[in-house]
C-alpha distance (Angstrom), angle and dihedral (degrees) to the residues before:
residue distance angle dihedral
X1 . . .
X2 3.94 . .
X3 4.12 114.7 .
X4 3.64 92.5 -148.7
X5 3.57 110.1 115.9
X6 3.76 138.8 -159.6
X7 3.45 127.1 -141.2
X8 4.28 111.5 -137.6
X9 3.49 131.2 -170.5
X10 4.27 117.1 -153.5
X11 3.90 131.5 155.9
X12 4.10 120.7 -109.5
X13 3.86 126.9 178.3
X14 3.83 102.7 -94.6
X15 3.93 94.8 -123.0
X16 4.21 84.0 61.1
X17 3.83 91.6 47.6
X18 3.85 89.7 42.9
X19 3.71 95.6 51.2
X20 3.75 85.9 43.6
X21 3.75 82.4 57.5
X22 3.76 93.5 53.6
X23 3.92 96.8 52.3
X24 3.82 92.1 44.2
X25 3.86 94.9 57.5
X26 4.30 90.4 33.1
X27 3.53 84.2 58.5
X28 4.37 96.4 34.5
X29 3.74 86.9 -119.3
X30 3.54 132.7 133.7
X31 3.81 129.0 -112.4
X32 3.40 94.5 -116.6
X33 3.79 94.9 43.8
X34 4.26 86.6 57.0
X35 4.09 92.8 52.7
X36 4.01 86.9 41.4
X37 3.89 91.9 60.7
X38 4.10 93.8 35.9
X39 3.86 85.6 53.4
X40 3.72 92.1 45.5
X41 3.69 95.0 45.9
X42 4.26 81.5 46.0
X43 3.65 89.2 55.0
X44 3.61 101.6 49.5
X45 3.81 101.6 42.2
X46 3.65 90.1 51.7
X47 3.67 92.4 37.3
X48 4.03 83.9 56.9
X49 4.02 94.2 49.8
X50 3.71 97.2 48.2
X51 3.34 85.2 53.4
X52 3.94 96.6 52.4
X53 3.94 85.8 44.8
X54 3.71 92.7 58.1
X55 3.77 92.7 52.2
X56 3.56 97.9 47.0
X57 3.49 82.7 50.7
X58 3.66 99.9 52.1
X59 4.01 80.1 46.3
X60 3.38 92.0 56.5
X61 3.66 95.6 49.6
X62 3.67 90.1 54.4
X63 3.84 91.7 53.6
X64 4.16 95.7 -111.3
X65 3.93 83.0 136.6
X66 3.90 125.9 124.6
X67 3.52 125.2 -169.6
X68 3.75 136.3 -94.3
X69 4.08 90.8 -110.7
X70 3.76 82.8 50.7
X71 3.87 90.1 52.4
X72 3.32 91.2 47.2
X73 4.04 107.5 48.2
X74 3.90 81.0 51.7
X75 3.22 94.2 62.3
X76 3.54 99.7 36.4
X77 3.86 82.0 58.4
X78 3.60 101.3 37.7
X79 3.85 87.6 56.2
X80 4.06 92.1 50.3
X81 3.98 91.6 54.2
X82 3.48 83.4 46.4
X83 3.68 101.6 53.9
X84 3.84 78.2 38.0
X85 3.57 88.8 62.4
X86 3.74 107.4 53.7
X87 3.83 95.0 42.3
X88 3.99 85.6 57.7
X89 4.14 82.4 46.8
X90 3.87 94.9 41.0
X91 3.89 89.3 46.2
X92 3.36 92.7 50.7
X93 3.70 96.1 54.1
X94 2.88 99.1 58.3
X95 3.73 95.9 -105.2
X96 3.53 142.0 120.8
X97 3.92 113.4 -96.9
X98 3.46 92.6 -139.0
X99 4.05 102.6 101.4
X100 3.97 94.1 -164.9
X101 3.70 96.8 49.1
X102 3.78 95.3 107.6
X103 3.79 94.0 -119.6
């Protein structure tokens, strides 16, 4: 990755670039440092979906699809062994299975 940078110029709404200006001297950080990392952190998370796009697309095209039912009784099912699970945990703690109980 090349060093050379690029200065840019774009408009915000002031109350972003303000709280942007809080953070940066909370943390003893520059502006620019702040939108360097957001636009880093932009990059790669979008850099990561495209990527799992494409190969569901290439697993499409080789017909490594299942339906939506499919999708759906798996999760139907996945959440009942799940459920399953922490009662079986819950019950043997000692503890009531009921998560919003209070206790």
């Amino acid at each position: 990755m090349s060093t050379t940078e690029k200065t840019i110029s774009f408009r915000a709404v002031a109350e972003k670039i303000d709280t942007l200006d809080s953070l940066a001297a909370a943390q003893d950080r520059s502006r620019s440092y702040l939108i360097n990392e957001a636009i880093a952190n932009y990059i790669e998370l979008h850099t990561y979906q495209d990527a799992l796009v494409r190969k569901g697309i290439a697993e499409m095209r080789k017909g490594r699809v299942i339906s939506h039912e499919e999708v759906v009784k798996r999760t139907k099912q996945a959440g009942r062994a799940s459920r399953s699970s922490n009662r079986f945990t819950s019950r043997s703690s000692g503890r009531s299975s009921d998560r919003f109980s209070g206790q």
